[in-house]
C-alpha positions as CSV (number, residue, x, y, z in Angstrom):
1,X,-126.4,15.0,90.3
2,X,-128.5,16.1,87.3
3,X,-129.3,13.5,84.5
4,X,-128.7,16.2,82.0
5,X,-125.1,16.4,83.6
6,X,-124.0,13.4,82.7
7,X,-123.1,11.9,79.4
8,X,-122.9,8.2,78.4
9,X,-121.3,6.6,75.8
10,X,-122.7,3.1,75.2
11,X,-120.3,0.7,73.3
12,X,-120.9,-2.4,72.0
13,X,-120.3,-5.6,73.7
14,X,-117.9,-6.7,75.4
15,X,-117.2,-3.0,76.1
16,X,-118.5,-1.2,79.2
17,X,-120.5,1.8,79.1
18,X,-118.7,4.6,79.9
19,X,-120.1,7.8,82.1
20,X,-119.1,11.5,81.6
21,X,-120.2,14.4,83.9
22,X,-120.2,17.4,82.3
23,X,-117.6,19.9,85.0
24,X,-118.7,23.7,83.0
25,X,-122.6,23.0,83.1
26,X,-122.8,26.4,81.4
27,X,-121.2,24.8,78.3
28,X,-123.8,22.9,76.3
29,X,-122.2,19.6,75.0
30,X,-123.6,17.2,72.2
31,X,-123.0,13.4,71.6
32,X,-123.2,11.9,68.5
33,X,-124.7,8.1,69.7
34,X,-122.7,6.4,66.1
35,X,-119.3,7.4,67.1
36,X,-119.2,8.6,70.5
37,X,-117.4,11.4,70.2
38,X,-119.0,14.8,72.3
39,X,-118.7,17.9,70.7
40,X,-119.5,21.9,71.8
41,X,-123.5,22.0,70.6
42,X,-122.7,25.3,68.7
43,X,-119.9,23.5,66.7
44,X,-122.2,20.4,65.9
45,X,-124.7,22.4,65.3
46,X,-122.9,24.4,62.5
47,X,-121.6,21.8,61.0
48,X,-124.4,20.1,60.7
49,X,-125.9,22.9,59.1
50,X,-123.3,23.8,56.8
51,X,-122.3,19.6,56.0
52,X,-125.3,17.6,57.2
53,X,-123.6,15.4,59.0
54,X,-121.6,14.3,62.0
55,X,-118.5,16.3,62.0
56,X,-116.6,13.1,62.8
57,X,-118.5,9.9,61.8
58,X,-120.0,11.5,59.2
59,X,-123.7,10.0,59.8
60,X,-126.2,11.8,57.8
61,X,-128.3,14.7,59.4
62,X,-131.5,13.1,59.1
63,X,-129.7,10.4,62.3
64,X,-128.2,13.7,63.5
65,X,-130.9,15.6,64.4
66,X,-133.2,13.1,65.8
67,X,-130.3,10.6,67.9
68,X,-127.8,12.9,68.6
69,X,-128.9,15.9,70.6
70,X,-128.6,15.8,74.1
């Protein structure tokens, strides 16, 4: 298994991590690391773009485009 495959979405204590494998490699998928919610990378990105944010959290871009991409 690829490391690229699989997604995971760290919660905070006393929550367990939890781990995502990505089934339709050929669909690029993004997480946003604030809210841990994944989204299609060509939706995030143009939301981003049009918003500056997270789509769902709302974090500012400037987080966004540094933390988020994966």
């Amino acid at each position: 298994m690829e490391p690229h495959d699989v997604i995971i979405c760290r919660w905070p204590k006393p929550l367990r991590y939890q781990f995502y494998k990505n089934l339709m490699p050929d669909v690029p998928i993004t997480h946003c690391v604030h809210c841990n919610k994944m989204f299609h990378t060509d939706d995030y990105i143009m939301q981003v773009l049009q918003k500056g944010r997270c789509p769902f959290c709302r974090t500012p871009s400037a987080d966004a485009a540094e933390n988020n991409m994966e």
